[in-house]
PQR file of N, CA, C, O and H, with PARSE charges and radii, in Angstrom:
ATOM      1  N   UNK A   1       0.849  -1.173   0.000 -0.4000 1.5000
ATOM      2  CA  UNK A   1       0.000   0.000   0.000 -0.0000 2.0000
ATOM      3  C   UNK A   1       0.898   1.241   0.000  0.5500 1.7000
ATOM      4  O   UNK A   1       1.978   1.252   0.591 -0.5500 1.4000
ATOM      5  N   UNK A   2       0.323   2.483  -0.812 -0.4000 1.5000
ATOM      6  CA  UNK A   2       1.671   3.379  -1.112 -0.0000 2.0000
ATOM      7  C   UNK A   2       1.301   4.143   0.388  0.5500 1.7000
ATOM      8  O   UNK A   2       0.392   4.042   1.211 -0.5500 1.4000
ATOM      9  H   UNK A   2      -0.554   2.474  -1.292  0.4000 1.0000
ATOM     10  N   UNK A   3       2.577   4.984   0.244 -0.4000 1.5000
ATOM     11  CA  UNK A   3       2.403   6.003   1.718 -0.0000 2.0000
ATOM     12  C   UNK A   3       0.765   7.008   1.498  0.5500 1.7000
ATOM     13  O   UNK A   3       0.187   7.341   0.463 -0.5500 1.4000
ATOM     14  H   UNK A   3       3.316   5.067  -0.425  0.4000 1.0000
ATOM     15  N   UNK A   4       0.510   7.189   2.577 -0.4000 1.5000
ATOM     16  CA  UNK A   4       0.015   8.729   2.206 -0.0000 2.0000
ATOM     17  C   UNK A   4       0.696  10.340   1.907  0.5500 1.7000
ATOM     18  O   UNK A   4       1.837  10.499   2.339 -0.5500 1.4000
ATOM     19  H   UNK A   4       0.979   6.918   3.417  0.4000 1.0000
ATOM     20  N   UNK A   5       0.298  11.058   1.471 -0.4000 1.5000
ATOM     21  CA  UNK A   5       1.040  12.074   0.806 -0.0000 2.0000
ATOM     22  C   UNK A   5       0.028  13.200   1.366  0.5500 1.7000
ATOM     23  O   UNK A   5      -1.109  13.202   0.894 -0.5500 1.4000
ATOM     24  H   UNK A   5      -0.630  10.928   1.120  0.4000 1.0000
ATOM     25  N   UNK A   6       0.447  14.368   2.561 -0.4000 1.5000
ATOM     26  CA  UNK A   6       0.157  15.118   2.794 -0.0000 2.0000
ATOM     27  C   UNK A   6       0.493  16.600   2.005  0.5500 1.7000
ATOM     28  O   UNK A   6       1.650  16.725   1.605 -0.5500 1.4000
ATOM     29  H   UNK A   6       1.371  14.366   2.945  0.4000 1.0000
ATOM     30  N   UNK A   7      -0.191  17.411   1.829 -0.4000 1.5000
ATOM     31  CA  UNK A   7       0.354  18.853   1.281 -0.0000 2.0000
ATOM     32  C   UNK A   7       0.231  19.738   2.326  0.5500 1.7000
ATOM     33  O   UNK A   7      -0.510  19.610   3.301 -0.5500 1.4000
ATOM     34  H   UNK A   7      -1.132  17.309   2.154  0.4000 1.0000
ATOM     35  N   UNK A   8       0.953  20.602   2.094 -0.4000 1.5000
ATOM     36  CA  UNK A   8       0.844  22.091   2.985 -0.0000 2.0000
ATOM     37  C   UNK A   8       1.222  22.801   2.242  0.5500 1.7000
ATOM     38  O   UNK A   8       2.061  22.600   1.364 -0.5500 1.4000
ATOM     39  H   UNK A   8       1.555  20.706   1.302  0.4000 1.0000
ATOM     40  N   UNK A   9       0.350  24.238   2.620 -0.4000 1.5000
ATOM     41  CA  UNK A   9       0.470  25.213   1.991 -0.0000 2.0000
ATOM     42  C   UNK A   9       1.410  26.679   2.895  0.5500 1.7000
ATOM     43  O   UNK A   9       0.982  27.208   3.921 -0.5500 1.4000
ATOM     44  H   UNK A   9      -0.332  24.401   3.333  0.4000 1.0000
ATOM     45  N   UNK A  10       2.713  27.075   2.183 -0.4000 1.5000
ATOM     46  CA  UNK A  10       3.529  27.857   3.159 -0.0000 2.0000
ATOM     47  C   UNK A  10       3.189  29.433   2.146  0.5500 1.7000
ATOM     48  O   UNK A  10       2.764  29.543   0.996 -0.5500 1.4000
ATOM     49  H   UNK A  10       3.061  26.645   1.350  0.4000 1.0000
ATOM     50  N   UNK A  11       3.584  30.467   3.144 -0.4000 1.5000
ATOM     51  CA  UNK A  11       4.200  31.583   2.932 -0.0000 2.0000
ATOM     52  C   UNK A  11       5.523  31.987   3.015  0.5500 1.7000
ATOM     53  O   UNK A  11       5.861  32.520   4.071 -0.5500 1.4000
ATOM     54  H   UNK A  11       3.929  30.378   4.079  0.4000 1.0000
ATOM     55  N   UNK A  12       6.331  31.855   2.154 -0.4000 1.5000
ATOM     56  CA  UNK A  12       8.187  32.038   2.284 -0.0000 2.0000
ATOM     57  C   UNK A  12       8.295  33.715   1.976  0.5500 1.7000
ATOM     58  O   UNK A  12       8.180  34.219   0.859 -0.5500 1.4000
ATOM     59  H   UNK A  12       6.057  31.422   1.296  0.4000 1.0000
ATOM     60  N   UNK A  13       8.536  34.426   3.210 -0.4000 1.5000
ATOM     61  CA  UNK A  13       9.266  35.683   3.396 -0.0000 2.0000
ATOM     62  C   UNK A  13      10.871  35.520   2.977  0.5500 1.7000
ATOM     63  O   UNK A  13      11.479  34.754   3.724 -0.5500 1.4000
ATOM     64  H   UNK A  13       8.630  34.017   4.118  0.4000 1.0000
ATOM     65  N   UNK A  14      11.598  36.071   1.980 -0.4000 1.5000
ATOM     66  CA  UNK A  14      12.566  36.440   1.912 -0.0000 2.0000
ATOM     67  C   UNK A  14      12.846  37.758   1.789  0.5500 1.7000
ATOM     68  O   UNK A  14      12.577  38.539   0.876 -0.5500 1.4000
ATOM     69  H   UNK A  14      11.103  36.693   1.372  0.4000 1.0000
ATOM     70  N   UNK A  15      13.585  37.965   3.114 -0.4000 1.5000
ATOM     71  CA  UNK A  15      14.186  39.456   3.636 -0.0000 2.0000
ATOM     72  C   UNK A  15      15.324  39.803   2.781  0.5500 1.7000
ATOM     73  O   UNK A  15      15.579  40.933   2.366 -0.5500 1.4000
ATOM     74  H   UNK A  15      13.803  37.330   3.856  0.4000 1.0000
ATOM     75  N   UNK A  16      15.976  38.746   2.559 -0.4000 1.5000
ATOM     76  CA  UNK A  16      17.808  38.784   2.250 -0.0000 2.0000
ATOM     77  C   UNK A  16      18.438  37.850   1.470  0.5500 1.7000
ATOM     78  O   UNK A  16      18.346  36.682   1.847 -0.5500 1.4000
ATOM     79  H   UNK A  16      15.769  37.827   2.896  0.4000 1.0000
ATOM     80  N   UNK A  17      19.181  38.135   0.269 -0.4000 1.5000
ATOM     81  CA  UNK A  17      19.606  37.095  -0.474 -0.0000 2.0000
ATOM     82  C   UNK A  17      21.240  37.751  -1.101  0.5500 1.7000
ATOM     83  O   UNK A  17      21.581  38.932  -1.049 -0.5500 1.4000
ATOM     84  H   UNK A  17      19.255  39.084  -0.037  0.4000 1.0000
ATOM     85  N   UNK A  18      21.816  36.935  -1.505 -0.4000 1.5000
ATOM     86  CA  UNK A  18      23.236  37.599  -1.915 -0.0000 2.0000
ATOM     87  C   UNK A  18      23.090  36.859  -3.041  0.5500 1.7000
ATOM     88  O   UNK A  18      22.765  35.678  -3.162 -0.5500 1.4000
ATOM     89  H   UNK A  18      21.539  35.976  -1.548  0.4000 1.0000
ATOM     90  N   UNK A  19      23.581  38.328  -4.494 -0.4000 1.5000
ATOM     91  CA  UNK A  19      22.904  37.713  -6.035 -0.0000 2.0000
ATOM     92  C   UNK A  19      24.596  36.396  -6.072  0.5500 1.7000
ATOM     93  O   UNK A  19      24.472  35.255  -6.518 -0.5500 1.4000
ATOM     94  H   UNK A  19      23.845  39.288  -4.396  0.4000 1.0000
ATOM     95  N   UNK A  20      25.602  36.791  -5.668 -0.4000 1.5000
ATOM     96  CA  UNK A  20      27.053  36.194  -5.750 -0.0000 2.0000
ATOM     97  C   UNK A  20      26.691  35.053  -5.255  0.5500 1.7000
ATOM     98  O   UNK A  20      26.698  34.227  -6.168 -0.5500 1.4000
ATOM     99  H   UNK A  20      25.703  37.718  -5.306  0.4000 1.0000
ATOM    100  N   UNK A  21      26.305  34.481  -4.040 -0.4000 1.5000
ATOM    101  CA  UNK A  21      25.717  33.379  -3.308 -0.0000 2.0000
ATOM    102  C   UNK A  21      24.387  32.861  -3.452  0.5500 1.7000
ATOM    103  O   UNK A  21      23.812  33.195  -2.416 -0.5500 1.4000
ATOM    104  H   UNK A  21      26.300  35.152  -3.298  0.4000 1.0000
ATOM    105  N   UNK A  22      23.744  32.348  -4.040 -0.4000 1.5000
ATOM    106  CA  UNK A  22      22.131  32.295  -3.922 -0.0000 2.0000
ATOM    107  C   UNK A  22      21.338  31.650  -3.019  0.5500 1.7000
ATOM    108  O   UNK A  22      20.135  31.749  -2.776 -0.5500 1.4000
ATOM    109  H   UNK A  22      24.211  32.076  -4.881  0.4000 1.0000
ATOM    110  N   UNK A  23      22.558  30.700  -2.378 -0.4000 1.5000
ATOM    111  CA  UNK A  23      22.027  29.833  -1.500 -0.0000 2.0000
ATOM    112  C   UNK A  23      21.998  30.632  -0.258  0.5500 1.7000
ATOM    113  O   UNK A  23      21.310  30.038   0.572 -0.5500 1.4000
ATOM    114  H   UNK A  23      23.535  30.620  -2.576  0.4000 1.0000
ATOM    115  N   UNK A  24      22.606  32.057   0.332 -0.4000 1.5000
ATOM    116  CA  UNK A  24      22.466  32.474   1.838 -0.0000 2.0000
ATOM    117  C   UNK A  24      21.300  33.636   1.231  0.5500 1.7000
ATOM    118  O   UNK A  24      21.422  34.634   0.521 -0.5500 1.4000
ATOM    119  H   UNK A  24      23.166  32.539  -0.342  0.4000 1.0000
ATOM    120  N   UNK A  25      20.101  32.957   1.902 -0.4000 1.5000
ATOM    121  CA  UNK A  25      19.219  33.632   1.956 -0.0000 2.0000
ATOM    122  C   UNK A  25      18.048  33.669   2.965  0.5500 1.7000
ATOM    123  O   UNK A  25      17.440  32.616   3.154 -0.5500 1.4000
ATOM    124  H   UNK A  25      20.002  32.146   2.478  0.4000 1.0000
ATOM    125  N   UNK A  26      17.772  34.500   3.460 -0.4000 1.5000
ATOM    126  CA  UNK A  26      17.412  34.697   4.804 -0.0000 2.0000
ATOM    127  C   UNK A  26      15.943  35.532   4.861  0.5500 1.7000
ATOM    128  O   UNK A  26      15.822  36.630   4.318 -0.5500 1.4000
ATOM    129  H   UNK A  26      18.266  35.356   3.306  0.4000 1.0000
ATOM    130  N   UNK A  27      14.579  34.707   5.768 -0.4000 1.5000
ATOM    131  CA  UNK A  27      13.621  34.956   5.924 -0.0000 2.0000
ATOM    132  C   UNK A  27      13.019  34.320   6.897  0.5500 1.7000
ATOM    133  O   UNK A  27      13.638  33.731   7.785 -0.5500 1.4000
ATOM    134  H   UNK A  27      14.678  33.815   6.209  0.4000 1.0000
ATOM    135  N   UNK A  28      11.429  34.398   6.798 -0.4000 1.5000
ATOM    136  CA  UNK A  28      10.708  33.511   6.874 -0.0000 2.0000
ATOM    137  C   UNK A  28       9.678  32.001   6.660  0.5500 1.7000
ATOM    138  O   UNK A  28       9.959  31.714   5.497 -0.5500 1.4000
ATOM    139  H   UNK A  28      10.927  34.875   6.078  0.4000 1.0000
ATOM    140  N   UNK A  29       9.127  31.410   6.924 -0.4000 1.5000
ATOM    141  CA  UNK A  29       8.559  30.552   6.736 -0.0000 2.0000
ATOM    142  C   UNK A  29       6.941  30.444   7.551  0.5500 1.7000
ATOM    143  O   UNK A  29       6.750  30.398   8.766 -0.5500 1.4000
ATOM    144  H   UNK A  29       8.899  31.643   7.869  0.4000 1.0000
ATOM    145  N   UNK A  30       6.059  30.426   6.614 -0.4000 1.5000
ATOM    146  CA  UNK A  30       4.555  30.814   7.790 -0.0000 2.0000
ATOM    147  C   UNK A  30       3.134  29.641   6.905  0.5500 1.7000
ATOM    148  O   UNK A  30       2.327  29.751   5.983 -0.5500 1.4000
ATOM    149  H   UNK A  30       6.214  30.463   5.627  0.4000 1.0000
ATOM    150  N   UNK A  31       3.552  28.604   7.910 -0.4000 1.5000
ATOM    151  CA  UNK A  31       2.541  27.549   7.401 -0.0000 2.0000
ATOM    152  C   UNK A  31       0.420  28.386   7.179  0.5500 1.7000
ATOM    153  O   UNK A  31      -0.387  28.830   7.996 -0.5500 1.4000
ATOM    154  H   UNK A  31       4.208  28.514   8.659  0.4000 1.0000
ATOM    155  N   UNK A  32       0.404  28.244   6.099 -0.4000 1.5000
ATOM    156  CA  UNK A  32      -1.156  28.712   5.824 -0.0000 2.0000
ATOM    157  C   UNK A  32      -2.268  28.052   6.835  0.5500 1.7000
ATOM    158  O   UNK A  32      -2.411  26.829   6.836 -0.5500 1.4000
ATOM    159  H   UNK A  32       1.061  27.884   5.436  0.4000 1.0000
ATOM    160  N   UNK A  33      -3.040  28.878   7.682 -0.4000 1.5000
ATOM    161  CA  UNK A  33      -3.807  27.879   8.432 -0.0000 2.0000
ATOM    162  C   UNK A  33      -3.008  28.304   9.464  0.5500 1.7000
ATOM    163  O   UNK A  33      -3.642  29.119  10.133 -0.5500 1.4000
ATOM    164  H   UNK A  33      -2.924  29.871   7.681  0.4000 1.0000
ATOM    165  N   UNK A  34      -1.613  28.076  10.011 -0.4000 1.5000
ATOM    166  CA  UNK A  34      -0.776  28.092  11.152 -0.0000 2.0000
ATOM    167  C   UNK A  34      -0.854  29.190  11.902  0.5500 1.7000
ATOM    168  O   UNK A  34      -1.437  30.188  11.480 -0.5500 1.4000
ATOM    169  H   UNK A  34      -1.097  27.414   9.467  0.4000 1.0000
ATOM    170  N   UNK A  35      -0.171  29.143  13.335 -0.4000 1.5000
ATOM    171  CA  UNK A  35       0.387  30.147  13.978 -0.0000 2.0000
ATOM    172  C   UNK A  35       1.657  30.686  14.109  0.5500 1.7000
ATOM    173  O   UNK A  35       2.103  31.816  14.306 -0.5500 1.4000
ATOM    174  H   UNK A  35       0.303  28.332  13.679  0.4000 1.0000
ATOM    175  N   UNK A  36       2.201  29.385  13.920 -0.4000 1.5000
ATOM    176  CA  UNK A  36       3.745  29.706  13.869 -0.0000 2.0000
ATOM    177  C   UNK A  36       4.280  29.698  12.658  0.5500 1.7000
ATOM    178  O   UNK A  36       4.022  29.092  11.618 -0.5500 1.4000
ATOM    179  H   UNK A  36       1.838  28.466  13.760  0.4000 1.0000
ATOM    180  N   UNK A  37       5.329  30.733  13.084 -0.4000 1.5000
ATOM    181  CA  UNK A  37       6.627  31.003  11.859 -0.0000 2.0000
ATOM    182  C   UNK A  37       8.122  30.143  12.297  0.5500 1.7000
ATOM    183  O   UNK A  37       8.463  29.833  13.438 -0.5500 1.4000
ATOM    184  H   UNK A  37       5.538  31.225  13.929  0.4000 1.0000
ATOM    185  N   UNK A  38       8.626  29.965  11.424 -0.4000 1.5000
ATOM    186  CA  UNK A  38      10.259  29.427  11.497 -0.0000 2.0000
ATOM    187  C   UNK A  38      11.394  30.405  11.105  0.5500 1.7000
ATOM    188  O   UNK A  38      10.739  30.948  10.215 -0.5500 1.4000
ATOM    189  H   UNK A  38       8.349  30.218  10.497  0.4000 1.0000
ATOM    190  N   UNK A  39      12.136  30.814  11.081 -0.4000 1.5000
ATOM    191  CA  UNK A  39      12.949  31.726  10.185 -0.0000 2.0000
ATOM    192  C   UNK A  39      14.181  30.851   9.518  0.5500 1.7000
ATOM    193  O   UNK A  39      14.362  29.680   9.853 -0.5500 1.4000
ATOM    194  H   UNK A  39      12.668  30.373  11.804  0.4000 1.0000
ATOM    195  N   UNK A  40      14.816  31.361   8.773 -0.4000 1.5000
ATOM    196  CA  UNK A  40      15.818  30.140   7.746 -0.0000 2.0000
ATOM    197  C   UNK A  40      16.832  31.348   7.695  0.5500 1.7000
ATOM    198  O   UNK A  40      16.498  32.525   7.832 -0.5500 1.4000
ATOM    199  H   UNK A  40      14.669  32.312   8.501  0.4000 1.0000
ATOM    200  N   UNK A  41      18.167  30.878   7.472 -0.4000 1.5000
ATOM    201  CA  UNK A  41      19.138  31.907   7.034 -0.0000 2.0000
ATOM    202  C   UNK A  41      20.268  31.328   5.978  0.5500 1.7000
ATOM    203  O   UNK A  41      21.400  31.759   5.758 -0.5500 1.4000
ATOM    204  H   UNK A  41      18.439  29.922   7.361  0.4000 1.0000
ATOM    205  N   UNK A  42      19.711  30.426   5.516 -0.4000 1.5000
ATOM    206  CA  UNK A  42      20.277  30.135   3.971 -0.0000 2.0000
ATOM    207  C   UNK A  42      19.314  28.780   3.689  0.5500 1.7000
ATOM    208  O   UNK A  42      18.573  28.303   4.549 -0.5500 1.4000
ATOM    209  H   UNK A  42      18.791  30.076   5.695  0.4000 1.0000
ATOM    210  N   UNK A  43      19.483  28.171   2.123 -0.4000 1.5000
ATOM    211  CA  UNK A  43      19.156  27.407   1.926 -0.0000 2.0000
ATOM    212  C   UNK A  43      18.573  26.127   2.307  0.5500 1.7000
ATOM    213  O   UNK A  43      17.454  25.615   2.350 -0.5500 1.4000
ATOM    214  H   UNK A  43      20.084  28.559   1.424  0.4000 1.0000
ATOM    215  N   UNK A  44      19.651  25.849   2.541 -0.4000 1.5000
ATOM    216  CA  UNK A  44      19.564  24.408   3.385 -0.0000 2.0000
ATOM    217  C   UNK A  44      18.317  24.447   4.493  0.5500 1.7000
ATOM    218  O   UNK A  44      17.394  23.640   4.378 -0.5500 1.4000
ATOM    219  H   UNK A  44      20.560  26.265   2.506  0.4000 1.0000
ATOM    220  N   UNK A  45      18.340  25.606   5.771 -0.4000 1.5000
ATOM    221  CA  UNK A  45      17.574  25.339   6.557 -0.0000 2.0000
ATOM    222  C   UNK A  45      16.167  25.694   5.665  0.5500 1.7000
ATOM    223  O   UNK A  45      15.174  25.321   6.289 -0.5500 1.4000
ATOM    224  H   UNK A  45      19.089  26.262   5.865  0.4000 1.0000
ATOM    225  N   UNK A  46      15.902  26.205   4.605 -0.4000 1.5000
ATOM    226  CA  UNK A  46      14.409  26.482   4.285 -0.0000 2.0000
ATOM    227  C   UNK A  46      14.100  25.288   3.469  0.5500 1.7000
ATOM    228  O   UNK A  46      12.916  24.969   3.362 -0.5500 1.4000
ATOM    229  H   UNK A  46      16.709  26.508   4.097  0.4000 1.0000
ATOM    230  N   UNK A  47      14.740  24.795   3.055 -0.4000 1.5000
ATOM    231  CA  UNK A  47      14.729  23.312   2.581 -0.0000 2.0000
ATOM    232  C   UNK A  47      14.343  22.515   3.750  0.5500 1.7000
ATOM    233  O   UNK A  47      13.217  22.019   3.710 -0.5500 1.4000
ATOM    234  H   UNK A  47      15.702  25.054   3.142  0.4000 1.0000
ATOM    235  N   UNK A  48      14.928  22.344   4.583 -0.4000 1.5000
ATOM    236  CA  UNK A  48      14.835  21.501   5.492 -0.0000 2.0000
ATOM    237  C   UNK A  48      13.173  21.816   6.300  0.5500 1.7000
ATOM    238  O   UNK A  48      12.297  20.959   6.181 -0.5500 1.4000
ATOM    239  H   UNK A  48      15.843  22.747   4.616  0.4000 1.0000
ATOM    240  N   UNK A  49      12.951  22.890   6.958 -0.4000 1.5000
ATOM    241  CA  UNK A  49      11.825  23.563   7.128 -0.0000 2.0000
ATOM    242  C   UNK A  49      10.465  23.388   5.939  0.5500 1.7000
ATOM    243  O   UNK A  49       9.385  23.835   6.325 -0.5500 1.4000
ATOM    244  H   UNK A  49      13.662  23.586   7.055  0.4000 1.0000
ATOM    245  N   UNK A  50      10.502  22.909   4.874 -0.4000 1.5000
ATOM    246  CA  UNK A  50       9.920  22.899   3.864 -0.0000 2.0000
ATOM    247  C   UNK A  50       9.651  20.874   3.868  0.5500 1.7000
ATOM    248  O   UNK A  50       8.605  20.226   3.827 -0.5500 1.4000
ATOM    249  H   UNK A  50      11.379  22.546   4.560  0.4000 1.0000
ATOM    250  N   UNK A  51      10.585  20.585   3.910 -0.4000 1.5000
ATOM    251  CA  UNK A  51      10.822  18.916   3.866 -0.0000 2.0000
ATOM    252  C   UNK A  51       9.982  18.693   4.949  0.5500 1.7000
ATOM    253  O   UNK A  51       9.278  17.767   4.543 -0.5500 1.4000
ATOM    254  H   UNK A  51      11.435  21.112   3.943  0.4000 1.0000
ATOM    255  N   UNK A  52       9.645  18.943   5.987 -0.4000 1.5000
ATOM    256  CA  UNK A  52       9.687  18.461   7.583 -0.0000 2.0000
ATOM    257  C   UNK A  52       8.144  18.541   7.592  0.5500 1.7000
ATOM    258  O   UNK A  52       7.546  19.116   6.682 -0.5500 1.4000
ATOM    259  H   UNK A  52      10.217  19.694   6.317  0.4000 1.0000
ATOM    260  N   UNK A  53       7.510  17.963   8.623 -0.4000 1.5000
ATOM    261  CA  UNK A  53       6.089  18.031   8.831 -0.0000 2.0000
ATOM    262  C   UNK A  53       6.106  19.328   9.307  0.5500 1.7000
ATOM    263  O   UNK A  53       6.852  20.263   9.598 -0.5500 1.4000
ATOM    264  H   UNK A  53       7.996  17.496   9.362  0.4000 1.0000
ATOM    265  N   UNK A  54       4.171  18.727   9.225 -0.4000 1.5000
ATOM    266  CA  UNK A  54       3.408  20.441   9.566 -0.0000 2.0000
ATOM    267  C   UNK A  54       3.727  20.888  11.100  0.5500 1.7000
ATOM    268  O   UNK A  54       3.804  22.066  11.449 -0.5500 1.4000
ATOM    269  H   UNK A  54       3.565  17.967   8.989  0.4000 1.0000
ATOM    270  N   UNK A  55       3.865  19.995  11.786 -0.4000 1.5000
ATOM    271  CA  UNK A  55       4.485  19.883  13.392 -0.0000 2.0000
ATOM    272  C   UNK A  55       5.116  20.717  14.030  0.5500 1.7000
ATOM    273  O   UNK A  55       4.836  21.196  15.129 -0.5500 1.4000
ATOM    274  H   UNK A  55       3.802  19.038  11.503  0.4000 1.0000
ATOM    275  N   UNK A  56       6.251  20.984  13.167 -0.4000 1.5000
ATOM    276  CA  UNK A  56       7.509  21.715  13.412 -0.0000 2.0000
ATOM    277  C   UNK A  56       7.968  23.109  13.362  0.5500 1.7000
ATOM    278  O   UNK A  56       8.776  23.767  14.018 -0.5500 1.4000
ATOM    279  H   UNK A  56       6.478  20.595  12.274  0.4000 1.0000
ATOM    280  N   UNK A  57       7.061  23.384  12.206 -0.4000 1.5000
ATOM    281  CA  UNK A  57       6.661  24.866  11.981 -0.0000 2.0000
ATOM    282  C   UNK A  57       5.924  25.754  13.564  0.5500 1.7000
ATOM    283  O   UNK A  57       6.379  26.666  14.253 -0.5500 1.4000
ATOM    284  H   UNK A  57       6.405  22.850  11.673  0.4000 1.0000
ATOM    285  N   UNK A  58       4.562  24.911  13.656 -0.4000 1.5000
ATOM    286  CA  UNK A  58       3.868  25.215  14.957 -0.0000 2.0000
ATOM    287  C   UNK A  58       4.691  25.132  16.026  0.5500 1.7000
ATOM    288  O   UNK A  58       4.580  26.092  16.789 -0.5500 1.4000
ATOM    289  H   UNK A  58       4.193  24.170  13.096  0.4000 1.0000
ATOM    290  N   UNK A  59       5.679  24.102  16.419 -0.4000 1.5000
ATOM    291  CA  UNK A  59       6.360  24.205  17.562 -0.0000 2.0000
ATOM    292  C   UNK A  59       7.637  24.935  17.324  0.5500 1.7000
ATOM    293  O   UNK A  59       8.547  24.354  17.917 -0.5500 1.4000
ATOM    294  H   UNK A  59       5.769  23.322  15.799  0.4000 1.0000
ATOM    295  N   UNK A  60       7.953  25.747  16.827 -0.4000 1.5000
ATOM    296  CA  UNK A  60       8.710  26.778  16.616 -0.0000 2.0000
ATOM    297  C   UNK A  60       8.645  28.159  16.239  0.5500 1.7000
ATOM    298  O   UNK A  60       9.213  28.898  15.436 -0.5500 1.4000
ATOM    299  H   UNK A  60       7.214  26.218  16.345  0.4000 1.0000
ATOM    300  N   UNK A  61       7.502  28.262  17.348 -0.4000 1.5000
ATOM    301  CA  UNK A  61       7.607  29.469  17.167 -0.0000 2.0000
ATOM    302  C   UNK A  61       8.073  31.059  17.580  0.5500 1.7000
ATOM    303  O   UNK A  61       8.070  31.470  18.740 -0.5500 1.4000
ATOM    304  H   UNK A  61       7.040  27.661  18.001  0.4000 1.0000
ATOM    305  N   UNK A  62       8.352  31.625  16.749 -0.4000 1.5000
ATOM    306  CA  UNK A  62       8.904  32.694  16.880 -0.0000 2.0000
ATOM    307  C   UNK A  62       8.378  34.344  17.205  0.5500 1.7000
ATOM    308  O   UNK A  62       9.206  35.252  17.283 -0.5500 1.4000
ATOM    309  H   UNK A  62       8.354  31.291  15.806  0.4000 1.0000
TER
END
């Protein structure tokens, strides 16, 4: 039986980006529906924040 496949719907604030670097870029993250925000300060963590359940967003908030 395949997995189930949840969606979520985000709002990605980007405050800050360097055109030389593209990957350090720095904002927010604000699950639709949610209360909580996450903030990211390059790539990787908004990736990661993006990958992760709806969970994590809510318990981090800022």
């Amino acid at each position: 039986m395949p997995a189930k496949v949840v969606l979520a719907n985000y709002v990605v604030r980007i405050y800050r980006f360097d055109r030389k670097n593209p990957r350090q870029i720095i904002g927010f993250v604000e699950e639709i529906g949610g209360k909580g925000k996450k903030a990211f300060t390059n790539y990787d963590e908004l990736w990661e924040i993006l990958s992760s359940s709806k969970s994590n967003i809510n318990r981090g908030k800022k």
